[in-house]
N, C-alpha and C positions, 0 to 999 in steps of 0.2 A: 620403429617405435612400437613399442611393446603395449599391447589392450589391456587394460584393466579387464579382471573378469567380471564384473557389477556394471561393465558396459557394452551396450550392442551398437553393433554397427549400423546407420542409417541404411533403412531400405529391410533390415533384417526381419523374418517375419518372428513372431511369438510363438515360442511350442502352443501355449497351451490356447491360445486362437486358433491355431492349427487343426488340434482336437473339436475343439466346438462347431467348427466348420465341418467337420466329419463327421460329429455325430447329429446336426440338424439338415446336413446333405443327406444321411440312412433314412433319418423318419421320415423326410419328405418323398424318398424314393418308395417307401413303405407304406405310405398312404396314397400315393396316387396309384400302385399296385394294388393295394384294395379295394380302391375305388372304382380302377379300370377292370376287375378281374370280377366284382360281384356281378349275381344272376342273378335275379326278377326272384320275388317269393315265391314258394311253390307254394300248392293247394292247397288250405287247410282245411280238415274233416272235423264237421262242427257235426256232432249228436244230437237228438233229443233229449233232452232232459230224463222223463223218465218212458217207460216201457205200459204202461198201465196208469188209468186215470180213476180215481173215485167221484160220484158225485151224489151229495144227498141235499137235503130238506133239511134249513138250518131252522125253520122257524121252531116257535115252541108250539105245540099239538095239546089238544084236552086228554084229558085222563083217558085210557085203554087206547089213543089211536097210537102209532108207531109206521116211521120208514124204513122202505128197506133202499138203501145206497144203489147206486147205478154203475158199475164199472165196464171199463173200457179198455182195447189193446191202442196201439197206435195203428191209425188206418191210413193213414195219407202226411205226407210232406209236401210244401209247395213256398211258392215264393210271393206273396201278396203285395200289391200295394195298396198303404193303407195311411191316408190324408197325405200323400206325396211321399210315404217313406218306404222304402222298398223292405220287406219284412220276411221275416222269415215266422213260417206258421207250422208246427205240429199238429195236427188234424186225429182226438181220440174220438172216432164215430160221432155219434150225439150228445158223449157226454161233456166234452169241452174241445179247446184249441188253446193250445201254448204257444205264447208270441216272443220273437225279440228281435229286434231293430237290427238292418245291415248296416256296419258304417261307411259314409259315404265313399271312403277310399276303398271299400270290396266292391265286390259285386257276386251273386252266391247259386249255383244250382240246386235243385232240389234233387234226391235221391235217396232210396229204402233207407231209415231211420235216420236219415238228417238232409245233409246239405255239403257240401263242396264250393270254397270260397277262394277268392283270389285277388289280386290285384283290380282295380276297377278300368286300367291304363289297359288290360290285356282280355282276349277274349275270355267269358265264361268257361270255367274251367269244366269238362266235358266229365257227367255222373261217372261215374265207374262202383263195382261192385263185386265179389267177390260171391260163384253159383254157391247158394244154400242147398239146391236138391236136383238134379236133371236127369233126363232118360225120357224110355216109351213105355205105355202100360196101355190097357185094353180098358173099357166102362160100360158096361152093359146099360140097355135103355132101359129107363124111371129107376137107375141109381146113382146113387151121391157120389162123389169124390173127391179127394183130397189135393191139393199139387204144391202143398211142403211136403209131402209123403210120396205123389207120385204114384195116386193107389186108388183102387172105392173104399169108401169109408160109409161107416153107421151115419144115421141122418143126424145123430146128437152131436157127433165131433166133427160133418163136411163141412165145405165149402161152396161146393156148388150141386147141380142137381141136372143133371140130363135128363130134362123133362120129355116123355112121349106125349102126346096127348093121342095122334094117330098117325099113321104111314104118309113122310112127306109133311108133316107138323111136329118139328122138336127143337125144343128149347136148352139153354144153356142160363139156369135159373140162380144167382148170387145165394148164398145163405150165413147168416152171422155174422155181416158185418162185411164179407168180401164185394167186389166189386169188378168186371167186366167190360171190354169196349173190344166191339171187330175192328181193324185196322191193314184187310184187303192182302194182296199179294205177295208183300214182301215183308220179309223177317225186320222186326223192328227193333229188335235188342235190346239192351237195359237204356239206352238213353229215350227210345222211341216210345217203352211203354212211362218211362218216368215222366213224361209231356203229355200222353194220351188222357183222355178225356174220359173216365170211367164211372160206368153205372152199378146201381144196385138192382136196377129192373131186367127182368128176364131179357135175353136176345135170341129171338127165333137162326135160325141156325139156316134155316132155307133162304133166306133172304141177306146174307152174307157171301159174298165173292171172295176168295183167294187162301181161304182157312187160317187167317193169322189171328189172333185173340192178345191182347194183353190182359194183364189181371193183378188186384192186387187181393191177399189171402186176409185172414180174420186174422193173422198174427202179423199185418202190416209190411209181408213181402210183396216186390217187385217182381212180374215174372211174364213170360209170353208162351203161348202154346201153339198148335200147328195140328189141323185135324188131318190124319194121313187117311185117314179112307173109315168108308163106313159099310160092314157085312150087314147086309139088309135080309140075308136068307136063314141068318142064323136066330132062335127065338129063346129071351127078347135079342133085338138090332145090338152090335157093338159094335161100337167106334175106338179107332186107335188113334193114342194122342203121346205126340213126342213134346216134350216141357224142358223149360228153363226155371227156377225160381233161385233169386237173388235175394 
């Protein structure tokens, strides 16, 4: 007995069920491939805002008085907390600090002109930084030098200041904003100087073990130095110093 074509056979499947089955069996196969196959965010590189701060005297003043503005580079990044919230803070010397809030799902390192963020599930994503200036240069004693430069420098544009005072008394003196910490034996590199604890006050140089220095410069780089030896016969004394700055 001959089939009608406008009838199917019991049991017979549906082309076009057939198709639909096919194509919600791809996208299924196609998201759990996406699913299974994503990696964890990588690090995002959060900036400071800006490079230079201003700050003046907003009040109103009597006739002939006038201000003059206070500007600043950036000198320090760090990660504060502040009433429970973990913050991120741009540090311009004395003239201000720029704030803004981590969200609870990051978690964020500090490093030269920003931060380094990540997932909050996964460790802190480790600073990194790309060397701005490095080598060895010589510094004769009671003169300044530079270490974005990697040089001695005039006392109007240093950084810091090899202070003599006398044989067996020298300092290693911050100036314009930079800043200074000994940190002993071993090579601390950009994550060790972005943790270290740094001063604006001179640090006697005799009372230091292992010649590692961190530092950060008046243009707000990260950087470590290494005293390799000090020619005491020569007049004035030089000291040779191998440098990183980030």
């Amino acid at each position: 007995m001959f089939q009608r074509p406008d009838q199917r056979r019991e049991g017979a499947l549906d082309p076009g069920m057939d198709v639909m089955r096919i194509l919600l069996g791809a996208i299924a196969a196609a998201i759990s491939m996406f699913l299974c196959g994503q990696t964890p965010a990588a690090a995002q590189a959060v900036n400071c805002p800006i490079t230079t701060v201003q700050r003046g005297i907003t009040n109103s003043l009597p006739s002939g008085w006038y201000t003059t503005p206070v500007r600043s580079r950036l000198t320090e990044t760090r990660v504060m907390n502040i009433g429970g919230q973990q913050t991120m803070a741009c540090v311009y010397g004395e003239a201000a600090t720029v704030l803004r809030e981590i969200p609870a799902s990051q978690i964020c390192s500090a490093r030269s002109g920003g931060f380094e963020c990540g997932p909050a599930s996964e460790p802190a994503p480790t600073p990194t930084s790309e060397v701005y200036a490095s080598g060895t240069f010589s510094v004769r004693g009671t003169y300044d030098f530079d270490l974005d430069a990697g040089a001695e420098a005039p006392r109007t544009t240093s950084q810091f200041w090899y202070e003599v005072i006398r044989d067996g008394e020298t300092y290693f003196t911050p100036r314009r904003g930079a800043r200074i910490a000994a940190v002993g034996g071993s090579e601390p590199g950009y994550s060790g100087c972005t943790s270290a604890t740094l001063t604006s006050t001179r640090t006697r140089i005799e009372t230091t073990t292992g010649g590692w220095f961190c530092y950060r410069t008046n243009e707000g780089r990260i950087g470590q130095f290494h005293v390799d030896g000090v020619n005491r016969f020569s007049r004035p004394i030089e000291m040779t110093i191998t440098y990183a700055t980030w």
